[in-house]
N, C-alpha and C positions, 0 to 999 in steps of 0.2 A: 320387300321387308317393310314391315309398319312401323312408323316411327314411334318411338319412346312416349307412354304417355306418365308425366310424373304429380304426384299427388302432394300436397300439404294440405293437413288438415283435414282429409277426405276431399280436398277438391284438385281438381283438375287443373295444373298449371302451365304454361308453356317453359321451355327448358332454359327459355331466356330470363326471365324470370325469377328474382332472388325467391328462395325456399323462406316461409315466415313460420315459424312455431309459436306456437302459445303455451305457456304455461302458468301454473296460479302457487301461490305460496299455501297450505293446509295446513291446519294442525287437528294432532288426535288425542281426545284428554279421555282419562278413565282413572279408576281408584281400582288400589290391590285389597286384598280380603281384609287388611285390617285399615282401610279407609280411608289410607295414605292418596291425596290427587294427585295422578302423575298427566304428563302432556310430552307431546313428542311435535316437532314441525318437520313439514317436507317440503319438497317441490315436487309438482301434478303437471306433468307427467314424468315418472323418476328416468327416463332412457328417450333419449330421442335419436335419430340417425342420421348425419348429414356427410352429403358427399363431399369428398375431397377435393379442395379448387373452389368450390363454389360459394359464392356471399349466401350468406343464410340469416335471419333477423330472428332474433328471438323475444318475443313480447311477454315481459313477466309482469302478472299482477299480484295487488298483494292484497289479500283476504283475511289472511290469520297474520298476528303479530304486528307491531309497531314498523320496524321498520328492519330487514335482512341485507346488510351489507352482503357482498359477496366476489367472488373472484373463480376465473376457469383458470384451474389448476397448470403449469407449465406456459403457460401463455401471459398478454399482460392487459387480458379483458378484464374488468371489475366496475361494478356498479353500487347501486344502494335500490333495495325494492321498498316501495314504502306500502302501508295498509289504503285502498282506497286508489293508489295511484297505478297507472301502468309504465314501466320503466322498456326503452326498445336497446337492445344491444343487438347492433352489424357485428359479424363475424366472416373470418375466412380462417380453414384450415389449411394448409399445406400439406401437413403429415398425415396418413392413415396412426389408427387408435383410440385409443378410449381416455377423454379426458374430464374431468371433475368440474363440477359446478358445484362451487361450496360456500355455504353461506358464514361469514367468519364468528357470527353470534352463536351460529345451535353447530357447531362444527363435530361435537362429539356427545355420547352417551348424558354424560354429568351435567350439557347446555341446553336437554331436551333435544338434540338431534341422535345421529351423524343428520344433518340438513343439506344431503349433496345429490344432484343429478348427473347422471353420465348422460356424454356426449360421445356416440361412438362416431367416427368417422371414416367411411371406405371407399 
């Protein structure tokens, strides 16, 4: 049998190896038919996957906006992403599911978001 080969990032890691993701903070600005500017923020990439049990480091930078507090939903990870800066948050999950990465500024509709990425984890 061939051993496991596991990817972050498109590259090739050993299993030992914490899992790193990157993701970047965007925003998307446009005007409706009568002129009005609207803007929305996200996080790039919206869905990541990470196994269960295992450390995983997620490197968020910030591109668009001052600065994205933020918090993964059910747990008591929480950070601040700032424009310019790259913020590293360790994590481990225990549980299988899908948990939220929400930023508490654009949290909804009315703040220019929902500004949340999912973290699925199996």
């Amino acid at each position: 049998m061939q051993p496991l080969t596991i990817y972050t990032n498109g590259e090739a890691v050993s299993a030992d190896e914490p899992y790193t993701f990157h993701m970047v903070t965007a925003e998307f600005a446009g005007k409706t038919e009568a002129g009005k500017e609207m803007e929305s923020y996200r996080w790039h990439p919206g869905t990541i996957m990470v196994p269960k049990g295992k450390e995983v480091i997620i490197q968020m930078y910030g591109v668009n906006g001052l600065e994205h507090p933020f918090y993964i939903e059910g747990t008591d990870y929480q950070g601040v992403v700032q424009k310019g800066k790259e913020t590293e948050l360790k994590v481990k999950f225990d549980k299988k599911g899908t948990y939220r990465l929400i930023c508490s500024v654009h949290s909804n509709i009315q703040q220019n978001g929902p500004m949340i990425a999912y973290i699925t984890v199996d």
